[in-house]
C-alpha positions as CSV (number, residue, x, y, z in Angstrom):
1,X,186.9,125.5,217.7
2,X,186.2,124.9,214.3
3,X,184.3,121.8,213.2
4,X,186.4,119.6,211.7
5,X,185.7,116.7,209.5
6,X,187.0,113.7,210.7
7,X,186.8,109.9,208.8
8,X,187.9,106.9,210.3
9,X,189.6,103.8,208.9
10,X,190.5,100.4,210.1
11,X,190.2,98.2,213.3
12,X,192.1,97.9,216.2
13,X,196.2,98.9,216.7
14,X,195.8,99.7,212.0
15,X,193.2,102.4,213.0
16,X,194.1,105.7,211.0
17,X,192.3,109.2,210.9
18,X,191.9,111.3,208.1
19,X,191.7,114.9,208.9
20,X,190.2,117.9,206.4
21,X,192.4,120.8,206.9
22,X,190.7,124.4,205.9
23,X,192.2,127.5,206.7
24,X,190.1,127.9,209.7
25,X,192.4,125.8,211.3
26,X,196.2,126.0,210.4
27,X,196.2,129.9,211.0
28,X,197.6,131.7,213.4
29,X,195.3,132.2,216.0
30,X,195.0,128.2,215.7
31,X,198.2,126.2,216.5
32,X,196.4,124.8,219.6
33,X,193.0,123.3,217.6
34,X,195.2,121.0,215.3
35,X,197.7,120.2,217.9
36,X,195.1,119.3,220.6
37,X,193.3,117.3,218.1
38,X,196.1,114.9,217.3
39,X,196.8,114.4,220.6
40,X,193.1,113.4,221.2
41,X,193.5,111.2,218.8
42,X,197.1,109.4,219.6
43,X,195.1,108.8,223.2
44,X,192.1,107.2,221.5
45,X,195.0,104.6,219.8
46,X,195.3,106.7,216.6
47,X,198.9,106.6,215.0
48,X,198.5,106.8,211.7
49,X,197.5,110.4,210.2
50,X,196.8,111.8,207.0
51,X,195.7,115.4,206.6
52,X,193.8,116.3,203.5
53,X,194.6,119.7,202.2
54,X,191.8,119.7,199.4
55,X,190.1,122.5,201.1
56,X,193.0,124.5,202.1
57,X,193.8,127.2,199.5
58,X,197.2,129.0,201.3
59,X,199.5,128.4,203.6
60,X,202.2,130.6,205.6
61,X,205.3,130.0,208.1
62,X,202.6,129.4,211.3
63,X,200.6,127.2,209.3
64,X,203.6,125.4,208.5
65,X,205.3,125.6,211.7
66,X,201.7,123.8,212.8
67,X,202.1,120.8,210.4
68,X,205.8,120.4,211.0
69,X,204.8,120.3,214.9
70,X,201.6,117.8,214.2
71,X,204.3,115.7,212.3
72,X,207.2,115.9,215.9
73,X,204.4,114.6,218.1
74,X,202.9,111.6,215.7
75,X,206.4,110.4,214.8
76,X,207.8,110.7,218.6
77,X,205.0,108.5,219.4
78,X,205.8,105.7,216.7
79,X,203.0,107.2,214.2
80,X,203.2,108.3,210.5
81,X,201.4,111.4,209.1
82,X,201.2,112.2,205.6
83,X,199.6,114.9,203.3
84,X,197.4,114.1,200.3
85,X,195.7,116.8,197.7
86,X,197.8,119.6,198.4
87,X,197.3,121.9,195.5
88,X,200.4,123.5,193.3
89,X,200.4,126.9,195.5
90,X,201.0,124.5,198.3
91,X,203.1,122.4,197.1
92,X,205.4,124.7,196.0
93,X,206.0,126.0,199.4
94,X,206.7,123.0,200.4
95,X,209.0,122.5,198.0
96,X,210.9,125.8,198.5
97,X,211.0,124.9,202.0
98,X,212.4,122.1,201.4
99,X,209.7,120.3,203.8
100,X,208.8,118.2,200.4
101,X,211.9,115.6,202.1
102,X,210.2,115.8,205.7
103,X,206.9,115.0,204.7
104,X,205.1,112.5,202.9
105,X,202.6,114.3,200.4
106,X,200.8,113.4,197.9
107,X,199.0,115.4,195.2
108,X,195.4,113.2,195.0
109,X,194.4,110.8,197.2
């Protein structure tokens, strides 16, 4: 499993998680690392997500069939995920895919 950088904010029932996505871990061979992970989290009380693209340079139809599963399982569970620093590569995927209206992105923090 990749290591993945993980940072913490708020108490209690407001606790969020922001999670660095590289391309380590939205490829292929890795729907199961980000998927597990946010189910981790949701059992540790997590329900708010945001994923930080910063470090992600590319992304294809399994890395956004990841995200768009990550997204399913948060909001099922009464959560909220959104996307901060996604660069213009990415963002015009997103945007072609129309998944700029299903997600919440922003391009900075």
């Amino acid at each position: 499993m990749p290591d993945i950088k993980k940072i913490y904010t708020g108490d209690g029932t407001d606790r969020s998680a922001v999670i660095e996505i590289d391309d380590e871990i939205v490829g292929l061979n890795q729907f199961n690392t980000l998927s597990d992970l946010v189910s981790d989290e949701m059992k540790e009380g997590i329900k708010s997500f945001t994923f930080d693209l910063s470090r992600l340079n590319t992304i294809n139809s399994s890395g956004l069939g990841i995200l768009i599963s990550c997204l399913k399982k948060v909001k099922d569970s009464g959560g909220s995920l959104k996307i901060i620093n996604v660069n213009e590569k990415i963002l015009n995927i997103f945007k072609l895919t129309k998944l700029d209206n299903v997600f919440e992105i922003k391009t900075s923090a």
